[in-house]
N, C-alpha and C positions, 0 to 999 in steps of 0.2 A: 649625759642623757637625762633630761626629765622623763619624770612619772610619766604623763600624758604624751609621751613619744610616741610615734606613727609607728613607728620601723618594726617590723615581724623579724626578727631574728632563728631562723631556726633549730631545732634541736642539735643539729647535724653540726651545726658552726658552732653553739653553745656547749657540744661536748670539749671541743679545743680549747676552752678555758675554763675548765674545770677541772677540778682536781680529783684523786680517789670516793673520796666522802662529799662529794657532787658541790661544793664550794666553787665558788669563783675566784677564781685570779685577776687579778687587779679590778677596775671601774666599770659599771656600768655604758660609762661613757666610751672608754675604753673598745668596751667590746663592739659596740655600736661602730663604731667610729672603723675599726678593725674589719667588720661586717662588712661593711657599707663599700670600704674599698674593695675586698674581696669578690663583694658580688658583684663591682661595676667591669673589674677587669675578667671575669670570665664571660658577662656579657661586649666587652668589647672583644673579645679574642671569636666568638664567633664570627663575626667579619673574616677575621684572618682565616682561623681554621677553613672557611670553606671556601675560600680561596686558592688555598692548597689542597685542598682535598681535587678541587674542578683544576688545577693548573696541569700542563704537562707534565707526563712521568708521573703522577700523582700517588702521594705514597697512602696507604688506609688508611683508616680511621682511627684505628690503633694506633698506628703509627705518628700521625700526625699528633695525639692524644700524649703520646708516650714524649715527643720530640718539645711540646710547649710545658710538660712534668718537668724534663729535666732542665729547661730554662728558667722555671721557679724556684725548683727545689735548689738553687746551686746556693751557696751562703752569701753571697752577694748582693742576688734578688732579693733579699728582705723578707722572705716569708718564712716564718720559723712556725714549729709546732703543730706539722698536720695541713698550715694552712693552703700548699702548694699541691697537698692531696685532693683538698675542700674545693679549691679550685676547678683543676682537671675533673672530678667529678660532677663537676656544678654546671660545667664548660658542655660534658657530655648530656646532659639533661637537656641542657638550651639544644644544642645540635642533634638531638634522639638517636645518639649514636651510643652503642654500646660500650660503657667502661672498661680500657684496660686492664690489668691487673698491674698494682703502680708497686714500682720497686720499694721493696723496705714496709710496703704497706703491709697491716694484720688481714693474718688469711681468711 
C-alpha cells in the first residue's frame, strides 16, 4: 500500500491486526489488501442475504446473519482472526438489520 493510498480502512478492521501495545501485524499492504477483500464480500453477500431473508419459509435476520457466520468462520473459508465477525457485522450495517450475538464473540 503506498503513502498516497485512497482506501479508508477503518478502526474496526485495524483492531484485527493489531496487537496488545496497538502495533501492526504484518504490511501495510497487507492489511489493505485484507480490507478490501473483506469489505467486498460482505457487500456481495447483501444480494444473497436478502434473498433469503424475502424466499419462502424465510428464516430472520438473525438467522440468516448467524447461518453466513458460520460459513466463514469454518477453518477452511480462509478467514482467521475476528475477520468472519468483521464480516457478518459489516454485512449487517449494509442490510440495517440488527447484529447477532456471534458465537465465541466478546460480550
Amino acid at each position: 500500500m503506498s503513502a498516497d493510498s485512497q482506501i479508508f480502512i477503518p478502526p474496526s478492521f485495524i483492531a484485527l491486526y493489531t496487537d496488545a501495545r496497538g502495533r501492526l501485524r504484518g504490511t501495510p499492504a497487507e492489511l489493505a489488501a485484507r480490507y478490501e477483500l473483506c469489505e467486498d464480500l460482505a457487500n456481495h453477500l447483501v444480494e444473497q442475504a436478502q434473498l433469503l431473508y424475502h424466499g419462502a419459509g424465510a428464516p430472520s435476520e438473525g438467522d440468516i446473519l448467524l447461518g453466513i457466520h458460520a460459513g466463514l468462520a469454518a477453518p477452511e473459508a480462509g478467514f482467521p482472526d475476528g475477520q468472519a465477525d468483521w464480516i457478518v457485522l459489516r454485512l449487517a450495517e449494509l442490510l440495517g438489520w440488527r447484529a447477532p450475538a456471534l458465537p465465541g464473540a466478546a460480550a
